[in-house]
N, C-alpha and C positions, 0 to 999 in steps of 0.2 A: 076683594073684588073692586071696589072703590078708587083703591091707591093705581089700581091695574087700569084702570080706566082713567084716571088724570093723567098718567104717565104717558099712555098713549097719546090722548090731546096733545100736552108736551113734545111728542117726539116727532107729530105731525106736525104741529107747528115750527120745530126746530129744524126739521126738512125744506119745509116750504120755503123758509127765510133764506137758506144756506141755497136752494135751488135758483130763489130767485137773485138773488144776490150774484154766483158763481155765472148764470148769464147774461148779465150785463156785465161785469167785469170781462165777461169774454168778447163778448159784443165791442167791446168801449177798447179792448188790446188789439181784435183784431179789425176791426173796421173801422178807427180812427176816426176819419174823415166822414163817413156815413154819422157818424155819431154825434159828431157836431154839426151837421145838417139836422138831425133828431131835433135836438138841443136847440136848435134856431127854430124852427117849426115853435118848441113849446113856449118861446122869448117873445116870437115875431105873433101868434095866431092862437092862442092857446084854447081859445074854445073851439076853433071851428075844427081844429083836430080834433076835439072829445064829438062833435056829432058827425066829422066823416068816420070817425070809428066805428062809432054805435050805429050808424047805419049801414058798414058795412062788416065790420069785424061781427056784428051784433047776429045779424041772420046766418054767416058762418058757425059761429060758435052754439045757437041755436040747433043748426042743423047735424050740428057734431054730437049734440046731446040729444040727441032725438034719433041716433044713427041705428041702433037698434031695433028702431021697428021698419027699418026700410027694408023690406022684403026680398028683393035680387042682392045677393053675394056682391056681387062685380061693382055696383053703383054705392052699396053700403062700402064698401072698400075706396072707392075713390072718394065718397066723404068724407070719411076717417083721416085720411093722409092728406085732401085739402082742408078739413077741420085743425089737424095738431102744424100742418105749413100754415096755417094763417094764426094760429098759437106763437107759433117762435118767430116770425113775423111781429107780434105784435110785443113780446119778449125783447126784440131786437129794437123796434120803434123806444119802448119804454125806458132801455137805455139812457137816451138823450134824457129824458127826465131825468131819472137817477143824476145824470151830470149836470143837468139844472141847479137841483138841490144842490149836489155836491160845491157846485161856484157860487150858487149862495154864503154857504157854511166856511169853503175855504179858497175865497179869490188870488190867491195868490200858491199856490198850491196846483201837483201835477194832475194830467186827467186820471190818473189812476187815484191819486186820493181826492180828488172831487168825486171819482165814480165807485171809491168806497164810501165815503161818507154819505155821500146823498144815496147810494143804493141800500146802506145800513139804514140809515131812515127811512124811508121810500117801504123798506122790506118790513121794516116793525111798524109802517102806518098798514101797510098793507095785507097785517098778517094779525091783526088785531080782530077780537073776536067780533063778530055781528056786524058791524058797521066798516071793518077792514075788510075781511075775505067774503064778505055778502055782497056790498057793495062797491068801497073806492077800489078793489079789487080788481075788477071789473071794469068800473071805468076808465082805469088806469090803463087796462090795457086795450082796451078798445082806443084811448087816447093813443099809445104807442103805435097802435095798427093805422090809424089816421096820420099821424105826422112821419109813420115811413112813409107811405101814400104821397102826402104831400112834400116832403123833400125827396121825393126820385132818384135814391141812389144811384140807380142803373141809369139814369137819362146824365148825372153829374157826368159818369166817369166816359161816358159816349162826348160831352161838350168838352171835356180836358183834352181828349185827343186830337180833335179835331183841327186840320191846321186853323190859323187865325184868317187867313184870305178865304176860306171855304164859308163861312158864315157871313163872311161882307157879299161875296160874288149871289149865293142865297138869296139875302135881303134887298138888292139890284134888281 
């Protein structure tokens, strides 16, 4: 009964690492350029991301765990899927961390092995009993949900297109 019950912890644990790990890796292949916006957020501002998360990732994530006693179908439902969209939202911010770490550890070295290394660490500070997945856990991604926020993917790739006289003629 015992061994049955360590094993489990273990294989939950061994999940969680491997889950979080495999999306920022995917995060960091497929959205390059978002990810090194992350990654500047967590250089340039690093706290004021952890309290716009928490103030906003924080009552999303709240209200995702609380989903069940909301009484109408249709409103419980749009919870759930703005609760687990503001989850991989914050999955995708946290990212940039992971490559934080990562060009810490290995500055000379590609974004994939900065966004291995630091997401391998990143995943074992984060998956650490009590004090990992109780808390930095949490903060971590309430940070990630703040610094997509604040680096504005979707506002970058709208000012790359733009011709360059359209923003001078604007500011005139």
């Amino acid at each position: 009964m015992y061994t049955g019950v360590v094993l489990t912890i273990v294989a939950l644990h061994a999940a969680a690492f491997l889950i979080l790990l495999a999306h920022w890796l995917v995060t960091i292949g497929l959205f390059p350029e978002a990810t090194k916006a992350f990654q500047e957020q967590y250089t340039r501002r690093p706290v004021k991301g952890v309290l716009v998360g928490v103030f906003t990732y924080g009552p999303l994530f709240l209200l995702l765990l609380n989903s069940g006693k909301i009484p109408s179908a249709p409103i419980r439902a749009l919870v759930v899927i703005a609760g687990f969209m503001a989850l991989l939202i914050a999955f995708a911010g946290t990212a940039g961390l992971a490559l934080r770490v990562g060009k810490n550890l290995t500055a000379n070295g590609t974004a994939w092995e900065q966004g291995l290394r630091g997401g391998v660490m990143l995943a074992l500070v984060f998956i650490t009993p009590f004090l990992g997945s109780l808390f930095l856990l949490h903060i971590g991604l309430a940070s990630g949900f703040g610094a997509f926020l604040m680096a504005r993917p979707w506002r970058a790739r709208e000012l790359a297109q733009e011709p360059v006289g359209a923003t001078a003629a604007v500011a005139s």
